[in-house]
C-alpha positions in Angstrom: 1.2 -263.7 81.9 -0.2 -260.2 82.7 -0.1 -257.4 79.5 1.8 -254.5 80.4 0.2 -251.0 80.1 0.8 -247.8 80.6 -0.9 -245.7 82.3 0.0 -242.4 81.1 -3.7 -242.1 80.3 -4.7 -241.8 83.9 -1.8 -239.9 84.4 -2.8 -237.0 81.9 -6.6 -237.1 82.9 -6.1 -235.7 85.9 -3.1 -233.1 84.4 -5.2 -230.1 84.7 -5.7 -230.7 88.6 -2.2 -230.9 89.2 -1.2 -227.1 88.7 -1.0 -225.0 91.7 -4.1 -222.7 92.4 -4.1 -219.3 92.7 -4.2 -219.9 96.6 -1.3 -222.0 96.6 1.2 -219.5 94.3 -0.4 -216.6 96.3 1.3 -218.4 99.1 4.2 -219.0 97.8 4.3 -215.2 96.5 4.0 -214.0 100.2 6.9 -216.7 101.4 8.8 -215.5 98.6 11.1 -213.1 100.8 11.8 -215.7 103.4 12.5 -218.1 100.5 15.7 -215.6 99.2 16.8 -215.1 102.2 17.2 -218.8 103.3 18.4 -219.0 99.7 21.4 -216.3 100.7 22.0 -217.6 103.9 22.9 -220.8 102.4 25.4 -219.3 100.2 27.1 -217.6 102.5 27.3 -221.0 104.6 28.7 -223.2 101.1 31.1 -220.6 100.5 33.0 -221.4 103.9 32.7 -225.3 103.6 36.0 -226.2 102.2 38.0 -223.3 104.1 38.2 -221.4 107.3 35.7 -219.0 107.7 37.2 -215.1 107.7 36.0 -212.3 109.5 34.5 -211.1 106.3 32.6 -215.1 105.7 31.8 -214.3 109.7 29.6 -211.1 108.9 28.5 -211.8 105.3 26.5 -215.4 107.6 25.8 -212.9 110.2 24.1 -210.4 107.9 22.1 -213.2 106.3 21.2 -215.0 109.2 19.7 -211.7 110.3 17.9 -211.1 106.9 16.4 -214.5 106.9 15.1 -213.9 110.9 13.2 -210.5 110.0 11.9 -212.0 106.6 10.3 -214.7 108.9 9.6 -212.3 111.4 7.9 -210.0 108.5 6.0 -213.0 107.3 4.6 -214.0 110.7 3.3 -209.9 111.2 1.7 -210.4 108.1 0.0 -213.4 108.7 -1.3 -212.1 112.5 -2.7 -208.5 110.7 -4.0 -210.7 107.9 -6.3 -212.9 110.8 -7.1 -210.5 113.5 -10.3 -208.8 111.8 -10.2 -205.0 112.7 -7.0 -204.7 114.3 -8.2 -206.1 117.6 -5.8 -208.3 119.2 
């Protein structure tokens, strides 16, 4: 019969190297937008799953569906001016 150990010390060794670095939360700083508007977008869809969608559920999805397309679309801009050095396409 085999002793059974833990092995929350080689879990906790290795604690400090499971944080984010400041690469991966810068990331997730410039997603951020794109993040709230999928977030909103969802909403708007959970508030119509138990009932008919109104004209008013109609625009409010509408309205976010467009937010969450030009957050993306902002994003992607971003990104492109971020790689192309000097402008140059």
């Amino acid at each position: 019969m085999s002793p059974i150990v833990t092995v929350q010390d080689a879990v906790t060794a290795f604690a400090d190297f499971l944080e984010p670095t400041d690469a991966e939360l810068d990331a997730v700083e410039r997603e951020m937008p794109v993040i709230l508007a999928d977030v909103d977008l969802l909403d708007a869809y959970i508030v119509t799953l138990d009932r008919t969608p109104t004209e008013l559920d109609n625009r409010r999805i509408r309205r976010a569906r467009r937010r969450a397309l030009a957050a993306r679309v902002a994003l992607l801009n971003q990104d492109a001016g971020a790689s192309v050095p000097g402008g140059a396409a």
